[in-house]
C-alpha positions in Angstrom: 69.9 100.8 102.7 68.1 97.7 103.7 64.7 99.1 105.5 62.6 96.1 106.2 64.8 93.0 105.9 66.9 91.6 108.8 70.5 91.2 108.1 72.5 88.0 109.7 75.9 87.9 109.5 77.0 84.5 108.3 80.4 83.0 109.3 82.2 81.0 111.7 85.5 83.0 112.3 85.3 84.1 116.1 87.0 87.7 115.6 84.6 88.4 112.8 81.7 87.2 114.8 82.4 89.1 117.8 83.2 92.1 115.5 80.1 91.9 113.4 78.2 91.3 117.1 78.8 95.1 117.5 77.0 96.4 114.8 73.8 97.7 115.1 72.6 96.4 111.7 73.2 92.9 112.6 70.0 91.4 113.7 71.1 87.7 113.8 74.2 85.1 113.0 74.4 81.8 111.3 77.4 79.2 110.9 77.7 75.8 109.8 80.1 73.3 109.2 81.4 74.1 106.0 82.5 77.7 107.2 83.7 76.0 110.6 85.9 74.2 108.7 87.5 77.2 106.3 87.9 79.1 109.9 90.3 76.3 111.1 87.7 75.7 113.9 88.8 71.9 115.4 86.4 71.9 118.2 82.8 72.2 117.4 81.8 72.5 120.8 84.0 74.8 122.3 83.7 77.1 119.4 79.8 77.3 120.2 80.3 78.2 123.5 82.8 80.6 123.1 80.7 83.0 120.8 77.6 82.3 122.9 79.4 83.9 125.8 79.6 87.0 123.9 76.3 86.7 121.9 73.4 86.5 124.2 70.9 89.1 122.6 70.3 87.8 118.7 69.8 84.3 117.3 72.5 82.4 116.4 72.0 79.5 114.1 74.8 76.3 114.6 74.1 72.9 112.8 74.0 69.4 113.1 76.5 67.1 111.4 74.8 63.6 111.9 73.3 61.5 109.1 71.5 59.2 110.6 67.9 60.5 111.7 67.9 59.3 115.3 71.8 60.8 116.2 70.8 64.0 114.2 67.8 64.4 116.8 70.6 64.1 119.5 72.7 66.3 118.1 70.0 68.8 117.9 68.5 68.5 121.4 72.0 68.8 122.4 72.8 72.1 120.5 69.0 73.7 121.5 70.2 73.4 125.5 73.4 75.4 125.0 71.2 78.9 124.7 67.9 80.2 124.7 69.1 82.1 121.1 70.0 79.0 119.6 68.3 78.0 116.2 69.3 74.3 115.6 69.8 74.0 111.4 68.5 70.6 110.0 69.2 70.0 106.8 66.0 69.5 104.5 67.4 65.7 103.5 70.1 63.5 105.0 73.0 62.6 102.1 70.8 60.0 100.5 68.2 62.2 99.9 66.0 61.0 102.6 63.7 63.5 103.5 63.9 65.1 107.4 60.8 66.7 107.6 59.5 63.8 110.3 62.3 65.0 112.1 61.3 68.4 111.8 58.0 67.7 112.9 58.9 66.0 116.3 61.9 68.4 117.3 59.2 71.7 116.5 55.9 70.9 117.6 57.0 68.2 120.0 60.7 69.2 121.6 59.4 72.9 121.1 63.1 73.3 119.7 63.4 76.1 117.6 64.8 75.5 114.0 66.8 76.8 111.2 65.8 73.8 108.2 68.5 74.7 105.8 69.9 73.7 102.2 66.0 74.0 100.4 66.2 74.9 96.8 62.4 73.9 95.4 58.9 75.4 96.5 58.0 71.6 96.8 60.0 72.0 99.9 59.3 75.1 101.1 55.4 73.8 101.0 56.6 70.5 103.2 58.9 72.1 105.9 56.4 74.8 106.1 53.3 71.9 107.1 56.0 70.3 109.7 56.2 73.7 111.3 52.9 74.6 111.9 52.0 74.4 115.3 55.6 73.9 116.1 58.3 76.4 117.7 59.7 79.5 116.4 61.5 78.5 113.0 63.7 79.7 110.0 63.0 78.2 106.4 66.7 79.1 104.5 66.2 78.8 101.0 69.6 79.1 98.7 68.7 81.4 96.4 72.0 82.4 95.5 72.2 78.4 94.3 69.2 78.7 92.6 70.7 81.7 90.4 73.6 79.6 89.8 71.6 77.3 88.1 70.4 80.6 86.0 67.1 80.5 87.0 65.8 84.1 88.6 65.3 83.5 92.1 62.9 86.4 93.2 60.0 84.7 91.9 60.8 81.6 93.8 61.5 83.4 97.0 58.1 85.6 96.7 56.4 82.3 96.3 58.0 80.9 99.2 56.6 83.8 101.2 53.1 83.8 100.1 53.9 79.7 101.2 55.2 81.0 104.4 52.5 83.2 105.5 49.6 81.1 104.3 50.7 78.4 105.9 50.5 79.3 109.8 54.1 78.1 111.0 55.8 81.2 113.1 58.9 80.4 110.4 60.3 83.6 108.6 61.9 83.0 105.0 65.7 83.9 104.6 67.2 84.4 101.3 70.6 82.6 101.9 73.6 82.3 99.9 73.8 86.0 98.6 76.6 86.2 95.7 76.4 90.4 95.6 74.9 93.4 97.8 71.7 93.8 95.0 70.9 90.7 96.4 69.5 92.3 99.7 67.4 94.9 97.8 65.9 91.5 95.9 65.6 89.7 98.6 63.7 92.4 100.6 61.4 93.1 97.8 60.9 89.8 97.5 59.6 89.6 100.8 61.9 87.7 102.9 62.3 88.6 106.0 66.2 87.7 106.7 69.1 87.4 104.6 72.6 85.9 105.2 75.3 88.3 104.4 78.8 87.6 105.0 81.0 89.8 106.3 82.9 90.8 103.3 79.8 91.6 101.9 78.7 93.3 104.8 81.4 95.9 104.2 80.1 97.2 101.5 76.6 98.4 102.6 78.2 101.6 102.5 77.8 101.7 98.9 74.1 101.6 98.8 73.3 104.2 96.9 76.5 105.9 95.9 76.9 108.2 93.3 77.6 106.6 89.8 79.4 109.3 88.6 81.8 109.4 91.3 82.1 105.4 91.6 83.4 105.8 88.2 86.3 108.7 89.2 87.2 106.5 92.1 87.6 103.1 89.4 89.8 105.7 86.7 91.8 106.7 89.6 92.4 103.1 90.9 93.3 101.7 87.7 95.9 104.8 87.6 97.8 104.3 90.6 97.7 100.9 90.2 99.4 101.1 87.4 101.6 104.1 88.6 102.5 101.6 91.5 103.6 99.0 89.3 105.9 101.0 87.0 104.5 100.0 84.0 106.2 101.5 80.7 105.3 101.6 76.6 
């Protein structure tokens, strides 16, 4: 099991929210739009109240939707006064690749808001958002290293850089390892050095595995495939 990293569940379906709130091992929650949409959720608003009621006592990250610099700043003010736990995500560019670290700058060190900047991929980054922190409000800096190993490039040495970035640079921001694709990706992450990464829940489910005996993993997989096909009647 995970020893040093915090885990945040990372969804927008209100059941699993409120079920994953229960859980001990849960240290934080983040959502965005994307997974609002898959979980049929129409309004924004309402949805963010509704599983602020319940979660008062970990943060909780919800994100803007804007483009435009000045109505993303809104937006974020906006989201910041619905809770004290509230992170407010900000993506690291707008859609035309316009950078938001300006925005970053004001809303942490100026509107004290408290920030998750999200959807970072290079150090490059990681050293700007970092600089915009500094000084600023209690932060997150999410970079998708489950994106990055799409690409196939190994992303622990990128995340291990992005803590030595992290710490050297003076921002209160902790690094989380988002986008996780499998459950060795916690051990990475946390030897790596980040200090939070998203799980979702059916991911989460299986943290009961860490560890497990590879002898009998492999009983269990012989006896699945046999009453699977017991189950189907299969015949030669």
């Amino acid at each position: 099991m995970p020893q040093t990293i915090k885990l945040f569940s990372d969804g927008a379906d209100l059941s699993s929210l409120l079920e994953m709130a229960k859980n001990p091992l849960i240290s934080g929650f983040t959502t965005n739009p994307t997974l609002m949409r898959k979980a049929g959720v129409a309004d924004y608003v309402a949805f963010a109240h509704q599983v602020l009621e319940q979660i008062k006592d970990r943060p909780i990250s919800f994100e803007v939707f804007a483009d435009e610099f000045p109505e993303m700043a809104r937006q974020a003010r906006a989201i910041a006064a619905w809770a004290p736990n509230v992170y407010v995500k900000i993506p690291i560019t707008n859609t035309r690749g316009e950078s938001s670290l300006p925005l970053v700058k004001e809303l942490s060190t100026k509107g004290r808001v408290q920030l998750n900047v999200t959807a970072i991929c290079t150090l490059e980054q990681v050293h700007g958002v970092t600089r915009a922190l500094a000084g600023g409000a209690p932060a997150v800096v999410s970079v998708f290293a489950g994106r990055i190993a799409d690409t196939g490039r190994d992303p622990v040495p990128y995340m291990k850089a992005a803590r030595v970035i992290c710490d050297e640079s003076g921002a209160a921001a902790e690094l989380l390892w988002a986008s996780p694709r499998e459950l060795l990706n916690i051990k990475q992450a946390e030897e790596a050095g980040a200090h939070i990464i998203t799980v979702p829940p059916d991911m989460l489910k299986k943290l009961s595995l860490f560890g497990k005996s590879l002898g009998d993993y492999s009983l269990e997989t012989v006896k699945m495939f046999h009453s699977d096909a017991a189950a189907a009647g299969y015949k030669l």
